[in-house]
DSSP file (Angstrom, degrees, kcal/mol; ACC not computed):
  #  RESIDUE AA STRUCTURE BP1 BP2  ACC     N-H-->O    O-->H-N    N-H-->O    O-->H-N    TCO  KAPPA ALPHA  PHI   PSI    X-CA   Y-CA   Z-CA
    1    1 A X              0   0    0      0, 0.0    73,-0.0     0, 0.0     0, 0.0   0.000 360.0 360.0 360.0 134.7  121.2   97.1  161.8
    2    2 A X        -     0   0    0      1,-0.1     2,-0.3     2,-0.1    70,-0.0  -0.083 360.0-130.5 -32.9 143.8  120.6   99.9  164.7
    3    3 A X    >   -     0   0    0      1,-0.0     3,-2.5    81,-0.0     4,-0.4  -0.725  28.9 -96.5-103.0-166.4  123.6  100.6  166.5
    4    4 A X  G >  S+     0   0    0     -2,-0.3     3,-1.6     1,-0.3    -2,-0.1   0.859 122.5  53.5 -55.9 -34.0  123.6  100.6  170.6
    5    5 A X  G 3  S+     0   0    0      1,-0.2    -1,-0.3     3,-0.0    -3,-0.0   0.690 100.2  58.5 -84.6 -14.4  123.1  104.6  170.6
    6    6 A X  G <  S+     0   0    0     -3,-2.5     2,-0.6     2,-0.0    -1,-0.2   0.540  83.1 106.5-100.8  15.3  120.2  104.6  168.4
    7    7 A X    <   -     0   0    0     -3,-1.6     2,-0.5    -4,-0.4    65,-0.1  -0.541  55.5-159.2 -79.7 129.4  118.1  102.3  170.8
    8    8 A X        -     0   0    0     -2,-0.6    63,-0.2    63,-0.1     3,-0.1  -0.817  23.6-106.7-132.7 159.2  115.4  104.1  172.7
    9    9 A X        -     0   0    0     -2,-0.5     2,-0.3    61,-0.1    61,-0.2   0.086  48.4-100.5 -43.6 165.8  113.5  103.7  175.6
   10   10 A X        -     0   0    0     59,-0.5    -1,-0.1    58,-0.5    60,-0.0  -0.686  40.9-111.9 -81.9 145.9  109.4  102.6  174.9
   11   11 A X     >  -     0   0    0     -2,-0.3     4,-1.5     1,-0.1    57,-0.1  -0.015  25.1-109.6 -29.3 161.0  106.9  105.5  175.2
   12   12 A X  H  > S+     0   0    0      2,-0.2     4,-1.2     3,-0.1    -1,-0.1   0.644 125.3  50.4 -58.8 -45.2  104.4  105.5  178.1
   13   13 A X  H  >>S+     0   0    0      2,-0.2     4,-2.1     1,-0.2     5,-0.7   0.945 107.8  49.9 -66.6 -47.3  101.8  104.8  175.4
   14   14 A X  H  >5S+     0   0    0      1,-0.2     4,-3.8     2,-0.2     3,-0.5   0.976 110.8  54.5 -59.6 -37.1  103.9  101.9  173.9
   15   15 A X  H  X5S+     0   0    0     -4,-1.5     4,-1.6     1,-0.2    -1,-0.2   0.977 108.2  46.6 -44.1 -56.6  104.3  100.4  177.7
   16   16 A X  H  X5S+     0   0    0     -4,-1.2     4,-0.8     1,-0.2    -1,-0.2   0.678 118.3  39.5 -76.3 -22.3  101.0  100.3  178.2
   17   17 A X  H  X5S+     0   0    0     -4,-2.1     4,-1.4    -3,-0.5     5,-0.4   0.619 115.8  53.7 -62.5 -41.3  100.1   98.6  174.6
   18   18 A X  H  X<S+     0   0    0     -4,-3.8     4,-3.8    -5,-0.7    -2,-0.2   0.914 113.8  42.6 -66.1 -78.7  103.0   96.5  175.1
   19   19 A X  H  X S+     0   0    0     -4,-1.6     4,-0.9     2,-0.2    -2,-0.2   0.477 109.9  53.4  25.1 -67.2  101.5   95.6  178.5
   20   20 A X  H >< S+     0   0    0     -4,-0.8     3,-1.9    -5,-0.2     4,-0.4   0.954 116.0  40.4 -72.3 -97.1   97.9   95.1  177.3
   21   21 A X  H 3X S+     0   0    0     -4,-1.4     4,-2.1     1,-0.3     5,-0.5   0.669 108.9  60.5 -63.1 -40.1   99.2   92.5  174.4
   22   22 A X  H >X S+     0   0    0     -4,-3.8     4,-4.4    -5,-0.4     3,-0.8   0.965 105.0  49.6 -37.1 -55.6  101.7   90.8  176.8
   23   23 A X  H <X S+     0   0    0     -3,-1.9     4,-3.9    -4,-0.9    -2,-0.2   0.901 122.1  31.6 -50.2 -71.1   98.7   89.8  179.1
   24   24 A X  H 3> S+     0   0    0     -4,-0.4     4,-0.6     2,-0.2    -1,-0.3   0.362 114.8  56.2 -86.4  -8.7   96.5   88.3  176.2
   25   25 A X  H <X S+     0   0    0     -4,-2.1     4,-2.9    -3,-0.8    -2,-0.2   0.816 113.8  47.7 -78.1 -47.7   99.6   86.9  173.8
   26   26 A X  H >X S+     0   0    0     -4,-4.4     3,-3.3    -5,-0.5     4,-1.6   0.920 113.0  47.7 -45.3 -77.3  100.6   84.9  177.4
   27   27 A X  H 3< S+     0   0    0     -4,-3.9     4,-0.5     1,-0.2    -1,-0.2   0.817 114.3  44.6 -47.4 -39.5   97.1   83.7  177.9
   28   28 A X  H >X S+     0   0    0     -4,-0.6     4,-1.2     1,-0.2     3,-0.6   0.903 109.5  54.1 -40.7 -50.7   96.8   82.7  174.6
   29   29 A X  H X< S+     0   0    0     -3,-3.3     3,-0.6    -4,-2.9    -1,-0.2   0.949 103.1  54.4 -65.0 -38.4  100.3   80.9  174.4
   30   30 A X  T 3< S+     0   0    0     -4,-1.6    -1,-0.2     1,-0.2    -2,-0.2   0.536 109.3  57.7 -81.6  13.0   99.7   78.6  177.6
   31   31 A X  T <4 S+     0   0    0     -3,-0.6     2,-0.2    -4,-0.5    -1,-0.2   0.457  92.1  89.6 -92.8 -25.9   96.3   77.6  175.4
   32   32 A X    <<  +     0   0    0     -4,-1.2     3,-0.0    -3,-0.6     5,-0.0  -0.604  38.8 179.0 -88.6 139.9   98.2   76.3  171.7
   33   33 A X        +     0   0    0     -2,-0.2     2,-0.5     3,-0.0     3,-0.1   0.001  52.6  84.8-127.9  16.8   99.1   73.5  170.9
   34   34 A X        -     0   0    0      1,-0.1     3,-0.5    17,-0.0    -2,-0.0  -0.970  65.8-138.3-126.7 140.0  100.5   73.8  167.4
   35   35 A X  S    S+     0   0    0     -2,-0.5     2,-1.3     1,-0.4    -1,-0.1   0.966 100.6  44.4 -80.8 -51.6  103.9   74.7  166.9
   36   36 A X  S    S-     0   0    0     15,-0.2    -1,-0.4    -3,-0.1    15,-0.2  -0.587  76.5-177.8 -92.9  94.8  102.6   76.8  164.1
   37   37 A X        -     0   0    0     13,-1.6     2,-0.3    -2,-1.3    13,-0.2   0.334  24.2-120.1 -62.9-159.2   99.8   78.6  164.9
   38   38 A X        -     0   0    0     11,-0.2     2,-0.6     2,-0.0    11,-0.2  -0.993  28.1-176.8-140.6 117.7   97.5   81.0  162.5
   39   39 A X  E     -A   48   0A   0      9,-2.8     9,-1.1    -2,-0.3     2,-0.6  -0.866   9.5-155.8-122.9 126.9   97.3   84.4  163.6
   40   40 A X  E     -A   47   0A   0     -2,-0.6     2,-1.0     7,-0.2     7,-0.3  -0.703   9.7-137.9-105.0 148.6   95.2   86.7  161.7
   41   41 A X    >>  -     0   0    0      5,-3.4     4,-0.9    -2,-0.6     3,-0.6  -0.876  10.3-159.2 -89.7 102.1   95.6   90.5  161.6
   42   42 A X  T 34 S+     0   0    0     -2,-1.0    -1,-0.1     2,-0.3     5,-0.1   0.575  84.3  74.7 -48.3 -23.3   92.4   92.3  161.8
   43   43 A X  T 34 S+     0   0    0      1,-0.2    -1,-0.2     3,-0.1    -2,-0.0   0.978 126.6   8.3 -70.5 -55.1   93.4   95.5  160.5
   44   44 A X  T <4 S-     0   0    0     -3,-0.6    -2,-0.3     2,-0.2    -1,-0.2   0.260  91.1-125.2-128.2  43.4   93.3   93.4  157.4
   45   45 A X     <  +     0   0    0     -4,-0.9     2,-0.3     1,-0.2    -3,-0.2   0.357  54.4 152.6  75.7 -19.3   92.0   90.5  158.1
   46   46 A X        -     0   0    0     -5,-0.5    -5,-3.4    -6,-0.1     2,-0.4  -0.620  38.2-141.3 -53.6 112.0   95.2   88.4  156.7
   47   47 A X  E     +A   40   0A   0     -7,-0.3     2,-0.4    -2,-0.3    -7,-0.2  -0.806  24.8 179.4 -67.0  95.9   95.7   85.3  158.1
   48   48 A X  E     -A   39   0A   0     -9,-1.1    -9,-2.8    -2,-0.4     2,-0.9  -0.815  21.3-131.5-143.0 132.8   99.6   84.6  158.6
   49   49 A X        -     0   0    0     -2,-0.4     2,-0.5   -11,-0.2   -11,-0.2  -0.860  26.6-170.1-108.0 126.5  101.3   81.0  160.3
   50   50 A X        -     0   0    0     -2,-0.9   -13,-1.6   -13,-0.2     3,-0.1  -0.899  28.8-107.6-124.2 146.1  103.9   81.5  162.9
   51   51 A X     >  -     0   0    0     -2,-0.5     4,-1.3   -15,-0.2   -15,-0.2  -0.245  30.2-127.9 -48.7 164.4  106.4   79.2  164.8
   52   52 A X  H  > S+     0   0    0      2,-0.2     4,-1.5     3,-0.1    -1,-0.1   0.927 114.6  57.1 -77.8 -64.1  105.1   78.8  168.3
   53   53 A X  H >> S+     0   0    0      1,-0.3     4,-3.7     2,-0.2     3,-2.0   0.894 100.9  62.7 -41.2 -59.5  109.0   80.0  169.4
   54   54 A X  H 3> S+     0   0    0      1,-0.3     4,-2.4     2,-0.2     5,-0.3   0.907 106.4  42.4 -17.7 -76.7  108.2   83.2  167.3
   55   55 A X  H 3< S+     0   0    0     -4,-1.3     4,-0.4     1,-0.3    -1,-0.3   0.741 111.5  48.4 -64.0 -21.8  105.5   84.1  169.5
   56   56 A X  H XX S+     0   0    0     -3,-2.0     4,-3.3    -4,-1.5     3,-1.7   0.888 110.7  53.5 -89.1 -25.2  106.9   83.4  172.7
   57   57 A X  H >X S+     0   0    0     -4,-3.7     4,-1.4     1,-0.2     3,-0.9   0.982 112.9  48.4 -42.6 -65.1  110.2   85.5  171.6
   58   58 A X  H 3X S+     0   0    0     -4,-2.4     4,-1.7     1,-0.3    -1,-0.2   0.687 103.4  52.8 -62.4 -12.7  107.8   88.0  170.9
   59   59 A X  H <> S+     0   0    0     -3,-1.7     4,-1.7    -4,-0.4    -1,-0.3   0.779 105.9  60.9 -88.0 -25.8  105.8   87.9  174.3
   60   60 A X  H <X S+     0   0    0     -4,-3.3     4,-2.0    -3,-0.9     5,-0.3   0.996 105.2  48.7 -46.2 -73.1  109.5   88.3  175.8
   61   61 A X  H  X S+     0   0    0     -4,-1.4     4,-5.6     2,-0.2     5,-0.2   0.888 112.1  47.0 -14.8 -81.1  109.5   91.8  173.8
   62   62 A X  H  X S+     0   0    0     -4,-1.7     4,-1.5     2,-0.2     5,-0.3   0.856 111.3  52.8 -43.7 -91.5  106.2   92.8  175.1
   63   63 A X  H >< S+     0   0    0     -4,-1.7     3,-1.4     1,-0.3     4,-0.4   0.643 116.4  35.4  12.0-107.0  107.3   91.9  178.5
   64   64 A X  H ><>S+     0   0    0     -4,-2.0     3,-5.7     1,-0.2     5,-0.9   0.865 115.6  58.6 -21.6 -64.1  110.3   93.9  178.6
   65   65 A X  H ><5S+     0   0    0     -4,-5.6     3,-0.7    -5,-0.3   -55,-0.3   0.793 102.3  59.2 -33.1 -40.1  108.4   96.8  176.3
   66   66 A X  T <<5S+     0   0    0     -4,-1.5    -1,-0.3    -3,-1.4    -2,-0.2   0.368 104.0  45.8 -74.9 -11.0  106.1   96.9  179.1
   67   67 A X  T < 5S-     0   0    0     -3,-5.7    -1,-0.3    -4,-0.4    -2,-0.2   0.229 116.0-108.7 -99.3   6.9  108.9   97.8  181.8
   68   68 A X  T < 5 +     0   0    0     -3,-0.7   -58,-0.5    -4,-0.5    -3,-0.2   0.577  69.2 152.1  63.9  16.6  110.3  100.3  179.6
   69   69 A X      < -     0   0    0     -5,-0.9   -59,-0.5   -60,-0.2     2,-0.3  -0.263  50.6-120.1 -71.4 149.4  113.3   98.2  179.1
   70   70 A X        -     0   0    0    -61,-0.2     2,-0.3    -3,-0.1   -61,-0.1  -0.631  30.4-140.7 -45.0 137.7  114.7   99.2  175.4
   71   71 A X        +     0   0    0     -2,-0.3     2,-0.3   -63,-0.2   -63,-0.1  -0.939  23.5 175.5-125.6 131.8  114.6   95.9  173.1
   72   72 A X        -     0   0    0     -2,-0.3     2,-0.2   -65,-0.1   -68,-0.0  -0.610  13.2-154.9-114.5 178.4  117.3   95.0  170.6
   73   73 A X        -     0   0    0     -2,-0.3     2,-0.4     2,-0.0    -2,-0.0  -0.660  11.8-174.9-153.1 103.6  117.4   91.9  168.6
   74   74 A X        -     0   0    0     -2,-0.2     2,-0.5   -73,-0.0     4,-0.1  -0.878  30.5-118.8-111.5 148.8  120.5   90.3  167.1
   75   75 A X    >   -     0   0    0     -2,-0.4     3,-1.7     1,-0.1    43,-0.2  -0.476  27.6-131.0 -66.8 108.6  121.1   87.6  165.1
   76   76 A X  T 3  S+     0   0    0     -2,-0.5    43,-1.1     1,-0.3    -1,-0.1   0.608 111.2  35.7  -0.6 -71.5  123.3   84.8  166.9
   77   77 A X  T 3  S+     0   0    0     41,-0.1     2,-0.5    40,-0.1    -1,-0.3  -0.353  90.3 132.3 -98.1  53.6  125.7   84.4  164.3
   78   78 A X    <   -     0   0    0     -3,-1.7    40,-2.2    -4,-0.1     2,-0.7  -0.789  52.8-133.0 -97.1 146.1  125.6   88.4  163.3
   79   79 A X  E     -B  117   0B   0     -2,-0.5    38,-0.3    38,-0.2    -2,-0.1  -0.562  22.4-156.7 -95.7  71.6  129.3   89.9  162.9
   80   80 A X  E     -B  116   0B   0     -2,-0.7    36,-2.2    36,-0.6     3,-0.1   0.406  17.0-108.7 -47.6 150.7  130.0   93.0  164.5
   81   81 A X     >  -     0   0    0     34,-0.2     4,-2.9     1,-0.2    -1,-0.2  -0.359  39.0-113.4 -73.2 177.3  132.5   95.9  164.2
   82   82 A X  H  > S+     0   0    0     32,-0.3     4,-2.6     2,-0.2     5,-0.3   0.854 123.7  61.5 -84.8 -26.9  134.9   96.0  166.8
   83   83 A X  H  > S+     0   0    0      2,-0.2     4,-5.3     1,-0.2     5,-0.3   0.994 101.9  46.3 -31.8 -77.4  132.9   99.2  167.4
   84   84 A X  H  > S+     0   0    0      1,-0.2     4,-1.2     2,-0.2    -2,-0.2   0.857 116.6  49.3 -40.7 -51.0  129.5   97.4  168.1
   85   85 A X  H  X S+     0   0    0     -4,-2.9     4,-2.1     2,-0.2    -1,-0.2   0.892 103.7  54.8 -56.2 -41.7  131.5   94.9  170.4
   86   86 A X  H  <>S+     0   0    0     -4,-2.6     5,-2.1     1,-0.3     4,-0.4   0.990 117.2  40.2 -72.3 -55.5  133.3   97.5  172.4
   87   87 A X  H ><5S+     0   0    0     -4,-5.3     3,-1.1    -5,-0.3    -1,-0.3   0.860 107.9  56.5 -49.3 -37.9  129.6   99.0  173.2
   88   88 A X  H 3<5S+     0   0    0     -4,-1.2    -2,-0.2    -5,-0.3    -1,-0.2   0.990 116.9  39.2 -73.3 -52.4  127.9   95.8  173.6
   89   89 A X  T 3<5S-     0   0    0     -4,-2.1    -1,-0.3     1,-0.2    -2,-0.2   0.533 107.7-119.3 -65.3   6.1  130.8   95.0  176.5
   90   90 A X  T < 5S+     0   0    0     -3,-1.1     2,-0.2    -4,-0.4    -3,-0.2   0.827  76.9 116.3  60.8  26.4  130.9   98.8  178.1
   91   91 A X  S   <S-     0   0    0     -5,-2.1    -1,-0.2    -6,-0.2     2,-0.1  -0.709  70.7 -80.6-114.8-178.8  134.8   98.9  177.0
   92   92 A X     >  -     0   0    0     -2,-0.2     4,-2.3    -3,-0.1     5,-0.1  -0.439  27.1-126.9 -64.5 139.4  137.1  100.8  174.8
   93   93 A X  H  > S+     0   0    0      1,-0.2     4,-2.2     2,-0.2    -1,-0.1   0.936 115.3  46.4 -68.2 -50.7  137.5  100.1  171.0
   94   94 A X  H  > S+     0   0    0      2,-0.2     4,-1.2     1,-0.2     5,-0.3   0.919 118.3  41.2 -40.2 -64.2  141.5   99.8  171.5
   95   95 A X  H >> S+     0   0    0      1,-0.2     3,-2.6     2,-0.2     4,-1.8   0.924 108.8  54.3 -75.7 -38.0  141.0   97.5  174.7
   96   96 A X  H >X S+     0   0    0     -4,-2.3     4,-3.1     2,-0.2     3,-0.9   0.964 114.4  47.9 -16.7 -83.0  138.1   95.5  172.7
   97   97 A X  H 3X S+     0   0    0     -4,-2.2     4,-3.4     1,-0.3    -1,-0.2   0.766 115.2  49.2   3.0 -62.8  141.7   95.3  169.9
   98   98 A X  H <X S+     0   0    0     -3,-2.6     4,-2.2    -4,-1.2     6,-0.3   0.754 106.2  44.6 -89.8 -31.2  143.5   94.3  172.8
   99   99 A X  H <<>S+     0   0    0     -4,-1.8     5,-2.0    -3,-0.9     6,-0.6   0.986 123.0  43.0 -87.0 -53.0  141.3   91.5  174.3
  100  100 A X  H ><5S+     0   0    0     -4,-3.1     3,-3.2     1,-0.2    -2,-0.2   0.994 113.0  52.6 -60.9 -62.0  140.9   90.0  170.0
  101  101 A X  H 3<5S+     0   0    0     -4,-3.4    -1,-0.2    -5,-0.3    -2,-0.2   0.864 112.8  45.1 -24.7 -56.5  144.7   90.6  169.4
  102  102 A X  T 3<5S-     0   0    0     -4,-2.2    -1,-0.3    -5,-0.1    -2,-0.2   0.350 111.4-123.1 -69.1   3.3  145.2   88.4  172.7
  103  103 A X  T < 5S+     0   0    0     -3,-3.2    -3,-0.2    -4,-0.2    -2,-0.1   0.543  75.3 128.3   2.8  56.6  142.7   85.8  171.7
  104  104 A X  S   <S+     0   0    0     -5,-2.0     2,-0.5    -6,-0.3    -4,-0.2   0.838  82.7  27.7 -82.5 -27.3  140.6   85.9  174.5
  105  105 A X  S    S-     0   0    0     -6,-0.6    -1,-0.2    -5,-0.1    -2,-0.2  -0.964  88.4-116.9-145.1 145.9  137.6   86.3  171.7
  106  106 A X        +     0   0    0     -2,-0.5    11,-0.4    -3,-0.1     2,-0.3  -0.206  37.6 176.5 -75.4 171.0  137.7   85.0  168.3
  107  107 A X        -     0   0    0      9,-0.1     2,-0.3    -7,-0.1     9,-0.2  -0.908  19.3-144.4-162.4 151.7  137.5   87.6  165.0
  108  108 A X  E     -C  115   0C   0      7,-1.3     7,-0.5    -2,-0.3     2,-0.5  -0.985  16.8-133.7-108.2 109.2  137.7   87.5  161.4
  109  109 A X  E     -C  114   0C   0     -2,-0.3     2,-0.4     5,-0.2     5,-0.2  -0.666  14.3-170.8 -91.2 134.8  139.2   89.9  159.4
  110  110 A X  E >  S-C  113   0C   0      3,-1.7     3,-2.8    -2,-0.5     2,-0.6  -0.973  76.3 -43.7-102.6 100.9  137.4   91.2  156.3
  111  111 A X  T 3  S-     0   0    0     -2,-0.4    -2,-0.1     1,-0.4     0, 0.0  -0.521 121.6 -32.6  59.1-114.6  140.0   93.3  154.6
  112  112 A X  T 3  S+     0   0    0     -2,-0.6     2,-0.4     2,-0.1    -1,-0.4   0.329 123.2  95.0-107.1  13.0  141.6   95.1  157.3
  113  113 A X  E <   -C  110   0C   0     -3,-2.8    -3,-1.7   -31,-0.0    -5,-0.1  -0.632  69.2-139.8 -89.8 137.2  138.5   95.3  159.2
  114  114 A X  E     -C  109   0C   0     -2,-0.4   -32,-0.3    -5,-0.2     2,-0.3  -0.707   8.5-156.6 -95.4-174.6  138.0   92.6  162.0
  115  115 A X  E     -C  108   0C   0     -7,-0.5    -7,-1.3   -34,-0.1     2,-0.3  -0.960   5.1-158.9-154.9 104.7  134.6   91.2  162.4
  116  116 A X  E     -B   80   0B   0    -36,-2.2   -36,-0.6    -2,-0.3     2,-0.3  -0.810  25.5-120.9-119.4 148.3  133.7   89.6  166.2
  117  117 A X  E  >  -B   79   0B   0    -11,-0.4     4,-2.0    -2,-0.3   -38,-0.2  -0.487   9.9-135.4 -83.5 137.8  130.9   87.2  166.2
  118  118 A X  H  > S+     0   0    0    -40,-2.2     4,-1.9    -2,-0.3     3,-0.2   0.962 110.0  66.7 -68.9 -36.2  127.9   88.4  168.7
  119  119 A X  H  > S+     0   0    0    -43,-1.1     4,-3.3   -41,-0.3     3,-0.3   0.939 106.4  44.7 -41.8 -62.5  127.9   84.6  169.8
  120  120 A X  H  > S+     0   0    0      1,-0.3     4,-2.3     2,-0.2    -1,-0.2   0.739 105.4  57.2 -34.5 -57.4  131.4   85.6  171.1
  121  121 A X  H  X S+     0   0    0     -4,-2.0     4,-1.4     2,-0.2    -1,-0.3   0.839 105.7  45.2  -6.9 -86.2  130.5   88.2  172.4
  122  122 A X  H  X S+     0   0    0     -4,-1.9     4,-1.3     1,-0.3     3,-0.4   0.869 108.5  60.2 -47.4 -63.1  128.0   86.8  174.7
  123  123 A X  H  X S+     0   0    0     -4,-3.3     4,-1.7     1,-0.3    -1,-0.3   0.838 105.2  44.8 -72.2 -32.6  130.2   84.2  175.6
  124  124 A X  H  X S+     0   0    0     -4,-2.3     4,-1.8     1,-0.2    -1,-0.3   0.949 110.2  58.9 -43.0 -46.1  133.0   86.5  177.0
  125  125 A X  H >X S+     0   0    0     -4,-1.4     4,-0.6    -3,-0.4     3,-0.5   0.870 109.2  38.1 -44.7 -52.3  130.4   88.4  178.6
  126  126 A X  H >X S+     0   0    0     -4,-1.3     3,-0.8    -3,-0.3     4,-0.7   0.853 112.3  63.2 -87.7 -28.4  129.1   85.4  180.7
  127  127 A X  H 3X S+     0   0    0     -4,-1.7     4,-1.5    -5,-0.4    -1,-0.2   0.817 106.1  45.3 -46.1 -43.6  132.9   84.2  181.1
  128  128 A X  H <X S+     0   0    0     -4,-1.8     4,-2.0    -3,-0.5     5,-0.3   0.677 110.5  47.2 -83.8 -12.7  133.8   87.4  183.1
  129  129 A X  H << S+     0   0    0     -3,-0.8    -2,-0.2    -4,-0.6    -1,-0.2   0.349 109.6  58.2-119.6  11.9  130.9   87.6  185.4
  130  130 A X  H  X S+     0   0    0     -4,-0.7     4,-1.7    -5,-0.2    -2,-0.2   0.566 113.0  44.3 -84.6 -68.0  131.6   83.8  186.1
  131  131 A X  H  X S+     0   0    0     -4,-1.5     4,-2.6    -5,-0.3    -2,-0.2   0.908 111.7  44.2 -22.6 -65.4  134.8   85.0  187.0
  132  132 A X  H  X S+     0   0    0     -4,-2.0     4,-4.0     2,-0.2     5,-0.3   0.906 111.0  55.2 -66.1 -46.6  134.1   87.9  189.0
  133  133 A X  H  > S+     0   0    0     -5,-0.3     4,-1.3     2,-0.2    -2,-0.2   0.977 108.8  51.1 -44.6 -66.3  131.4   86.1  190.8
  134  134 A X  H  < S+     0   0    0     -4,-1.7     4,-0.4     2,-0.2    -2,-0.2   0.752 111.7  47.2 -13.2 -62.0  134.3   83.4  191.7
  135  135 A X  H >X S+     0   0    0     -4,-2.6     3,-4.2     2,-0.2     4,-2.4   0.993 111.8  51.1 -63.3 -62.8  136.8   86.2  193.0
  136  136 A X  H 3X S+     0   0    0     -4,-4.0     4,-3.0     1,-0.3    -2,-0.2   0.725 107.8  49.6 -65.8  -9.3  134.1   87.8  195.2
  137  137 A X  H 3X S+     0   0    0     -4,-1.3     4,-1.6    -5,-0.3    -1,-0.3   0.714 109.2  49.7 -71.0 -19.4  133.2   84.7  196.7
  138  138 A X  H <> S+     0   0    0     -3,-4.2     4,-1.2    -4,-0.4     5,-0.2   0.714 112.3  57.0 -88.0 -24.2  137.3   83.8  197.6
  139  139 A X  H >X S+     0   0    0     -4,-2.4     4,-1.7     2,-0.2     3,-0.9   0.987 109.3  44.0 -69.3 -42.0  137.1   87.6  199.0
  140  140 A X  H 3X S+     0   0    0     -4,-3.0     4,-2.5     1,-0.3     5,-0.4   0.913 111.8  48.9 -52.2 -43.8  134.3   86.6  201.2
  141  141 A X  H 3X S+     0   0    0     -4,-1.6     4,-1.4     1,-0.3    -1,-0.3   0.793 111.1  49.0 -76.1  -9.7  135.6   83.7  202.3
  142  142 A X  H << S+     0   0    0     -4,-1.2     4,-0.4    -3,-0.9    -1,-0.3   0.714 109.3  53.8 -89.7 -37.4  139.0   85.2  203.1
  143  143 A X  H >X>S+     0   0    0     -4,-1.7     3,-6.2     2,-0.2     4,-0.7   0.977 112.9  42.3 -91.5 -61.8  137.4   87.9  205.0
  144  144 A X  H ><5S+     0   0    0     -4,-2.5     3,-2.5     1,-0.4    -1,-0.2   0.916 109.7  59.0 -41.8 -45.8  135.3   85.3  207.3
  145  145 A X  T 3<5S+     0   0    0     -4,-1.4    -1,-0.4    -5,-0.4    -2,-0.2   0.687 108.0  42.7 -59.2 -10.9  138.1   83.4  207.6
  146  146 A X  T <45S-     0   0    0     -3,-6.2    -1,-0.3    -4,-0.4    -2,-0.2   0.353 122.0-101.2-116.7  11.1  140.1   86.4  209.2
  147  147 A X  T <<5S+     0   0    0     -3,-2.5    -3,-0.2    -4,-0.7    -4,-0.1   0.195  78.3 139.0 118.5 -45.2  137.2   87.3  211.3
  148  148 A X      < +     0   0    0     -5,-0.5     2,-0.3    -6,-0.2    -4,-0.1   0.469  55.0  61.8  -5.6 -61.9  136.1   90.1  209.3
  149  149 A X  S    S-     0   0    0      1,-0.0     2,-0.3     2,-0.0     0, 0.0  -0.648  81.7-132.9-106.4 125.2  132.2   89.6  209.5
  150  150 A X              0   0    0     -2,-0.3    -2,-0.1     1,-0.1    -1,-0.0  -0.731 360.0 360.0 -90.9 156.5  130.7   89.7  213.0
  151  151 A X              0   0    0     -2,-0.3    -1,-0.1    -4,-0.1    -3,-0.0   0.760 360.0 360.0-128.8 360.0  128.7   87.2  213.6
């Protein structure tokens, strides 16, 4: 698996491909009605069945590709270094440490290495920016409530 530093932005060619195939994989998709379709590759002509979810994941991709958005893909239950975690959250390896150590997100150790679940991850992620969301709304209301905001 890639880590975070070796993802890079799409090309200006790849946008515009990504772009082009987004358009026509959507129109296609709001057309199926079989959960596994058949898509055949022309370059050779190979005939291949995919889940319906496959394809729309993959019209997400395009999408994105097509803003110039950089695309990763991880597996739910994939197990990251405490490295790979600290990046996916924009902290420090140590505070990453500090936050397993504390059990604010669960780990596994493999030898002496821990091992934090991307699932976890995630779920801290959304935990904090429920949070923060929460505070700034009790700042707001505090500050209307003193007046703060003319109105």
């Amino acid at each position: 698996m890639n880590t975070l530093g070796e993802i890079t932005r799409p090309t200006k060619q790849e946008q515009r491909a990504a772009l082009e195939s987004y358009d026509a994989l959507q129109a296609t998709l709001d057309r199926l009605r079989s959960e596994n379709p058949e898509i055949e590759i022309e370059e050779t002509q190979e005939v291949i069945k995919i889940p319906l979810s496959a394809l729309k994941l993959l019209a997400k991709i395009l999408k994105a590709t097509s803003k110039g958005m950089p695309v990763s893909i991880v597996p739910i239950a994939a197990e990251l270094t405490t490295q790979a975690a600290a990046e996916l959250l924009g902290c420090s390896r140590p505070h990453l440490v500090k936050l397993l150590e504390n059990g604010e997100i669960a780990f596994t150790k493999v030898g002496k290495h821990r091992r934090v679940k991307f699932q976890d991850i995630m779920k801290y992620k959304a935990k904090q920016k429920k949070e923060r969301e929460a505070h700034l709304i009790e700042m707001m209301q505090a500050d209307e409530e003193l007046g703060l905001y003319d109105s």
